[in-house]
C-alpha positions as CSV (number, residue, x, y, z in Angstrom):
1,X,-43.0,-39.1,-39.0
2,X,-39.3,-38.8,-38.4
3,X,-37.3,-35.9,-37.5
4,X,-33.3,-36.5,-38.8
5,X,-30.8,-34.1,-36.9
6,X,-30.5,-31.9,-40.1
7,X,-34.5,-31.3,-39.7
8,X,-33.9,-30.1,-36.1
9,X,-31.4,-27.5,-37.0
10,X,-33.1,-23.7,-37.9
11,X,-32.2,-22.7,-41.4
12,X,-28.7,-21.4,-41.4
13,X,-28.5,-18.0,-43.2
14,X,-26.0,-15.0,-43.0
15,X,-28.0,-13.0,-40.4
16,X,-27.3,-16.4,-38.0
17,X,-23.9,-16.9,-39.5
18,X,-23.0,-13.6,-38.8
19,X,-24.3,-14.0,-35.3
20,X,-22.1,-17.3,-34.9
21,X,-19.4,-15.5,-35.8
22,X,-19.7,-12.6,-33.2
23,X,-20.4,-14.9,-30.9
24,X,-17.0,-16.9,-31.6
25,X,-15.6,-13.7,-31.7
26,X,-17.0,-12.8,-28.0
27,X,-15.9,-16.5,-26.7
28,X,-12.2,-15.8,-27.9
29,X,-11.9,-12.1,-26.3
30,X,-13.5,-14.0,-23.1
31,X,-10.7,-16.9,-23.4
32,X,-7.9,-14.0,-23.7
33,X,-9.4,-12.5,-20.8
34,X,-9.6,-16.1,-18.9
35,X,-6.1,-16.3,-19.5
36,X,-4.7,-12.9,-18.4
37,X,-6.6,-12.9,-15.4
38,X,-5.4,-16.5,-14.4
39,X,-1.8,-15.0,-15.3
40,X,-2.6,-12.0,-12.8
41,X,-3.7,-13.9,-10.1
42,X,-1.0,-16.6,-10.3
43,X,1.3,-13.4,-10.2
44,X,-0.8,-11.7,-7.0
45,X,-0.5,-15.2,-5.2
46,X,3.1,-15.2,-5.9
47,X,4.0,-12.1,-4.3
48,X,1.5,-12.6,-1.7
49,X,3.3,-15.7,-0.8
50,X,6.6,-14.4,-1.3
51,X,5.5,-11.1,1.4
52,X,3.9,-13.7,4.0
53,X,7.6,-15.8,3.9
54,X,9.2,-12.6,4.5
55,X,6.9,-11.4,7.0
56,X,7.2,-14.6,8.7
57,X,11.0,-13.9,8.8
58,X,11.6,-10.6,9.5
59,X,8.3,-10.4,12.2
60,X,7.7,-14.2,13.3
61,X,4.4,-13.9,11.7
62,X,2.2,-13.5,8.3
63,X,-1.3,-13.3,10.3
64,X,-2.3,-9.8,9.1
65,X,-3.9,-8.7,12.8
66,X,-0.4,-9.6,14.3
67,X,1.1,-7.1,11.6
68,X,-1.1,-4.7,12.9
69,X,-1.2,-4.6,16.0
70,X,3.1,-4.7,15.8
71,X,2.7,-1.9,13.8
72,X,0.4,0.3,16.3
73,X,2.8,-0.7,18.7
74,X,5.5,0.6,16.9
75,X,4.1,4.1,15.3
76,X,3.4,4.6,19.4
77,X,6.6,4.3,20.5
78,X,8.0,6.4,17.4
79,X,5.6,9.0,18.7
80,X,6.5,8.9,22.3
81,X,9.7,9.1,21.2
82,X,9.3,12.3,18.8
83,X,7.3,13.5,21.8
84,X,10.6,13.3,24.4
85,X,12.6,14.4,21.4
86,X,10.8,17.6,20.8
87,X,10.7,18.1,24.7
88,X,14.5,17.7,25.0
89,X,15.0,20.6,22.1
90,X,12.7,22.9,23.5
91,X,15.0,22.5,27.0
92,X,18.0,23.1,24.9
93,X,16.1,25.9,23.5
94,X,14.8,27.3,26.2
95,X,18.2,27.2,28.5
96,X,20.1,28.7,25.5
97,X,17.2,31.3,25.3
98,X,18.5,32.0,29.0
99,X,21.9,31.7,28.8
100,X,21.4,35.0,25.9
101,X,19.5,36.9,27.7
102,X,22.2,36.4,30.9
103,X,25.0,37.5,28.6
104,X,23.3,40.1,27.2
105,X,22.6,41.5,30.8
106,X,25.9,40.8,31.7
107,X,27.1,43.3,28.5
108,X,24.5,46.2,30.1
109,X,25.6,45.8,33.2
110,X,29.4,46.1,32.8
111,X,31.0,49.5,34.0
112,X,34.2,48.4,31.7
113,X,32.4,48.9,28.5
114,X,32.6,52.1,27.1
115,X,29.8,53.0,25.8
């Protein structure tokens, strides 16, 4: 006996049609998706590319340890240099803080002032 391709196929009714449909249904959404992401990542890889070139320029490097270690290097010398900043005020502070209390001495002590 011989089996034609149309005696291979399962009986087609609406229960499977229904299923073929949801199924073309579920392939479309998944293509949509396919798409958008391939949109997203050509975008990410754009800007990624477009950071590393201006990495490269403004830091002579896009390695991303490089970067890091610059920036470490940096927020440490911004914090000595808060550090020396703060130290200078509280001097300023401190000898102004002195300079009050001298002239306010200097008032108690003067026999001109009537008082």
């Amino acid at each position: 006996m011989y089996y034609t391709m149309t005696d291979l196929r399962p009986p087609c009714d609406e229960t499977t049609q229904e299923s073929i449909e949801a199924l073309h249904q579920r392939f479309q959404s998944l293509q949509k998706k396919h798409i958008e992401t391939k949109v997203r990542l050509d975008d990410a890889q754009n800007r990624l590319d477009s950071l590393k070139e201006r990495a490269r320029e403004e830091y002579n490097t896009d390695e991303v340890a490089e970067l890091q270690a610059m920036l470490a290097e940096r927020r440490a010398e911004n914090e000595r240099l808060r550090v020396a900043y703060q130290n200078h005020l509280d001097t300023i502070d401190a000898k102004l803080a002195q300079i009050e209390r001298d002239y306010a001495e200097t008032l108690d002590n003067d026999p001109t002032e009537d008082g």
